[in-house]
N, C-alpha and C positions, 0 to 999 in steps of 0.2 A: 288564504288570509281572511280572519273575520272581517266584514263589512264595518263592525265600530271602528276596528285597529285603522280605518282610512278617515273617520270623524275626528271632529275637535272635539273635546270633553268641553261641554259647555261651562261647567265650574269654573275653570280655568282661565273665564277670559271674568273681566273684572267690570262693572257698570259703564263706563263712560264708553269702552271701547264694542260693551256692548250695545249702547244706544246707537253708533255710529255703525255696528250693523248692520242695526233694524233700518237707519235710514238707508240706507242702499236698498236694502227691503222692500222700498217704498212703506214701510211702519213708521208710523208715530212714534217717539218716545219713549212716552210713559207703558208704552207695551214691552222695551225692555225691562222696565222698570217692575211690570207684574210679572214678569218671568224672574227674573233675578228675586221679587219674594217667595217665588214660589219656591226657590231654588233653598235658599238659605232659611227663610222666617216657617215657612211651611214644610220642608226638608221633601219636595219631591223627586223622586225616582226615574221618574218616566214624565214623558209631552202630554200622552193621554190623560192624564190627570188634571190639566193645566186649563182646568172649565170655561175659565173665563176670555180662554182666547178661540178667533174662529176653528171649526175644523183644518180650512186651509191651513190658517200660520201652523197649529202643532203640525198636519205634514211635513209643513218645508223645513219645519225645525227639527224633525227625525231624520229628515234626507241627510242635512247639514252639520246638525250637531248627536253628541250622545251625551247620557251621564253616569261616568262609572262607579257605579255605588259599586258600597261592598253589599256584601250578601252573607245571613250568617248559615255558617258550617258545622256548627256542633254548640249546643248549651251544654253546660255542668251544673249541678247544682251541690253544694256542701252543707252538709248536715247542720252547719251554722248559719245557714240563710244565704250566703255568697254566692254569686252568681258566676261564674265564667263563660263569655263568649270566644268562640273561636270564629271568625271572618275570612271569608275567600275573598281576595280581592280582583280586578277583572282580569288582572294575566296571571290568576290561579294563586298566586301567594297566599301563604296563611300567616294570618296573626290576631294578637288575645286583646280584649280588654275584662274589668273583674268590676263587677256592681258587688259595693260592700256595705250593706247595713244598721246601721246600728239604730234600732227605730226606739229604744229608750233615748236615746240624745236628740233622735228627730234629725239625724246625720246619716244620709244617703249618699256615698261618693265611688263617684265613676272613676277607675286606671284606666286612664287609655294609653298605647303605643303610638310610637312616633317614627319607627324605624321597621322596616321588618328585617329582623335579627339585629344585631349590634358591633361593631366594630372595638371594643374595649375591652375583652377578652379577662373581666373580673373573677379572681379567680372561685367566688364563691356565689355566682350568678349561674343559673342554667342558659340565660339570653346570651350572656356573653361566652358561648360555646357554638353558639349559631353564628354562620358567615353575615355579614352586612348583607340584603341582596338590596334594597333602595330604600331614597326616604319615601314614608309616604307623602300624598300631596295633602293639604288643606281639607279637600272636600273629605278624604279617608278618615280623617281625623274628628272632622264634624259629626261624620255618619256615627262614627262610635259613640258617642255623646248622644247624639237622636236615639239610637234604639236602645240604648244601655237605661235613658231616662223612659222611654214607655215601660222595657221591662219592671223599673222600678216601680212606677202608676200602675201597672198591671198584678206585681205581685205585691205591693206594700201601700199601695193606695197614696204614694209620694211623689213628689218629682224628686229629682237629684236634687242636692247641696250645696256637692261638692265636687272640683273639676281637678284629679293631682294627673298630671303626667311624667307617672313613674310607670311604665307598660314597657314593652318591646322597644330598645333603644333609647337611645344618648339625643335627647329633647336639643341640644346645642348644636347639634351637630347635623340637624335637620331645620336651622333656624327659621328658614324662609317659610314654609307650610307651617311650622310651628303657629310663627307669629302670626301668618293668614287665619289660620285656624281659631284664633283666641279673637281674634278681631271678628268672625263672622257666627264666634260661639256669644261674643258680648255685645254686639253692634246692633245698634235697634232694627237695622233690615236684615238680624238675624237671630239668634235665640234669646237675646238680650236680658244673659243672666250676667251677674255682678263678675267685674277682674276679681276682686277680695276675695271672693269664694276660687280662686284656681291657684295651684300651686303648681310651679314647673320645676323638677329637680335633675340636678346635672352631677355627674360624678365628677366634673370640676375643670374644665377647661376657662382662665382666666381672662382672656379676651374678648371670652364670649359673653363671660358675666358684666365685663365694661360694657360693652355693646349694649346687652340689656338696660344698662342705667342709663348709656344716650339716647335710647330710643322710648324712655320715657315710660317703662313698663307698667300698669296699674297693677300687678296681679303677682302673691310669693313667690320669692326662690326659698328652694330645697336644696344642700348638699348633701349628699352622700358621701356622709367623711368616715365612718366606723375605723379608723385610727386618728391617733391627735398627734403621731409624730411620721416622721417621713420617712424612717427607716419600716416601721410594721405598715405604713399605707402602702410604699411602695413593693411590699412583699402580694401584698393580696390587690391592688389597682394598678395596673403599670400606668396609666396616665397623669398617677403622679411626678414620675421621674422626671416629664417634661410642663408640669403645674405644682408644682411643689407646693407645701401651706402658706409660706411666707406669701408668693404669688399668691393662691386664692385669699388670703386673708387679705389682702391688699388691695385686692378687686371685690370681695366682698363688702369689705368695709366704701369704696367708691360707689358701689351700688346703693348702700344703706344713706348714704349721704344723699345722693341725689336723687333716689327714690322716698325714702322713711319708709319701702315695703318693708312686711315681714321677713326676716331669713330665720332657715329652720335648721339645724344642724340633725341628719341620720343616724343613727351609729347602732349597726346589728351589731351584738355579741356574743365571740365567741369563745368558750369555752378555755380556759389558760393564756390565750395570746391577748387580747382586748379590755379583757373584766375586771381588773386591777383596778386596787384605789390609785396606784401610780399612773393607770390608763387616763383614769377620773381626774387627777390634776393637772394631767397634760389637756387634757379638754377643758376644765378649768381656765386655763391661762386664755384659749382660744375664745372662750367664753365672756371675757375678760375684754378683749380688744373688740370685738363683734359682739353689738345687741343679735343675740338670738335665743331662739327654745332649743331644746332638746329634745327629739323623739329617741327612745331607745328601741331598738326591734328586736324581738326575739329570729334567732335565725331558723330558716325553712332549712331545713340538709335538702342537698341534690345528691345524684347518682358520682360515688368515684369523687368527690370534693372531701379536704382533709381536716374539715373544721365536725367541732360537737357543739351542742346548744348552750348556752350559760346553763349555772344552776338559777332558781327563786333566789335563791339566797343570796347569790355575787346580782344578780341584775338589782335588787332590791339596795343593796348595799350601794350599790355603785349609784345608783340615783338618788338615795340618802345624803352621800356627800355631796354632790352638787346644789341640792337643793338646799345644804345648810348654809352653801355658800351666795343662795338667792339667787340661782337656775332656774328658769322655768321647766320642768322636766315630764313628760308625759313618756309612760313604757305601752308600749301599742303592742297587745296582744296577737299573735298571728289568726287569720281568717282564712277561713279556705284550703286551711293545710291540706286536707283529705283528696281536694281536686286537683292536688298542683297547681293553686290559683295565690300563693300568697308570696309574701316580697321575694323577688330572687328564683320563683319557680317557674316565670313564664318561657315555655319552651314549646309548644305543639305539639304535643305530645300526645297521643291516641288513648 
């Protein structure tokens, strides 16, 4: 057995219960208080790093504690500037997150994962072919955001943006590190970039999106709707069978009320099933009861999946109509195709 596997991941324990620690420690306080910025505002790794405290305490505090960062396993890089990390995590798991570019708009945003694999088995996701194996915790999710944003300072002389968690897994369905996560990515004793700037998108479980609205969320929801009726969503998302539209629209709409966040509606298209102006007015009417935008994605193929990409033609059309009808409508060009890094392809893939 590894000697960590018998430590407590110091991340894990939370300020107050860490001061109570330290005083058993015989420590002072505010010496949890510098470890805990080291931990989150600083993003340290390791004890040795932690200068300001004596030799002794960082000892006692490697006896006692560890901190399972990830560690990265593989960069990609695509001919379009996109980055793809792959991340070993400490009991060997892999999973991605994709630094995406766009340094004309001055918009640098990080995908991070939230699950490694996923449980939702979409039939036009390469993630959802991967088994669920856990969520990840809090700190895993930080770590992607800390080194996703040097990468970006390193190659584009930027910090990050922007924070979407569309990566490896179902963001609802890992609420509890989710929400730690955002909290210690925006919280002044921690990276203390803006909620506004992060979006969290969920293929649409609706209890979870009430939840969101009673816990007061600063920061977007995204659906991933790519149908606007419940016969074609439930063909390609089984999780609608049991969240049907009428449900997310209804949770949607209780979010928008007691939030006024942004809600963004998804919608990859494909090829004869999707791309219809009849697809467009059933999204329409949704459009209609829900303040939201519209992103359209152009679809990534995966291996063995039975969908084609739109044409120019039907994607353009189809975003024509909505916007005559005063949609807010943005078609987001795929990035990263070449790496398997773009919507829909995160899979591990060698």
């Amino acid at each position: 057995m590894d000697k960590n596997d018998q430590k407590i991941d110091i991340r894990k324990i939370e300020l107050p219960e860490l001061q109570a620690i330290f005083a058993e420690m015989g420590e002072p306080k505010f010496r949890a208080k510098q470890v805990y910025e080291w931990l989150w505002k600083k993003g340290a790794t390791n004890f040795e790093s932690m200068t300001n405290l004596s030799k002794n305490l960082r000892e006692q505090l490697n006896e006692k504690f560890c901190i399972n960062a990830i560690q990265i396993d593989k960069i990609q890089k695509s001919s379009d500037g996109t980055i793809k990390s792959r991340f070993k995590l400490y009991d060997g798991h892999l999973i991605e997150a994709v630094l995406i570019p766009v340094p004309h708009d001055k918009r640098f945003t990080v995908c991070v994962s939230s699950q490694v694999g996923c449980s939702l088995t979409c039939s036009f996701c390469a993630t959802g072919r991967m088994k669920r194996l856990r969520n990840l915790d809090a700190g895993e999710i930080y770590d992607q955001v800390k080194i996703v944003n040097q990468q970006s300072e390193e190659h584009f002389n930027h910090p990050l943006t922007n924070i979407v968690y569309m990566g490896m897994g179902e963001p609802l369905l890992a609420y509890k590190p989710v929400m730690e996560s955002v909290e210690k990515i925006t919280g002044e004793g921690g990276l203390n970039m803006s909620p506004r700037r992060i979006t969290v998108s969920t293929a649409g479980i609706a209890k979870m999106i009430k939840k969101l609205a009673d816990d007061g969320v600063k920061f977007n929801l995204a659906l991933s709707l790519h149908a606007a009726d419940d016969k074609k969503r439930n063909e390609i998302m089984p999780i609608n069978e049991s969240n049907n539209l009428e449900a997310l629209t209804e949770a949607l709409d209780y979010f928008y009320k007691k939030t006024r966040n942004k809600i963004t509606f998804e919608y990859i298209t494909f090829q004869d099933f999707n791309d219809n102006i009849s697809d467009a007015k059933n999204l329409l009417k949704l459009c209609k009861r829900i303040p939201a935008k519209v992103n359209i994605i152009e679809y990534n193929p995966i291996d063995n999946a039975p969908f084609k990409k739109s044409t120019q033609h039907k994607i353009d059309d189809f975003a024509m109509y909505l916007r005559e009808y005063g949609v807010a409508v943005t078609v987001r060009r795929s990035r990263g195709r070449d790496i398997d890094a773009a919507c829909g392809q995160l899979a591990n893939k060698d």
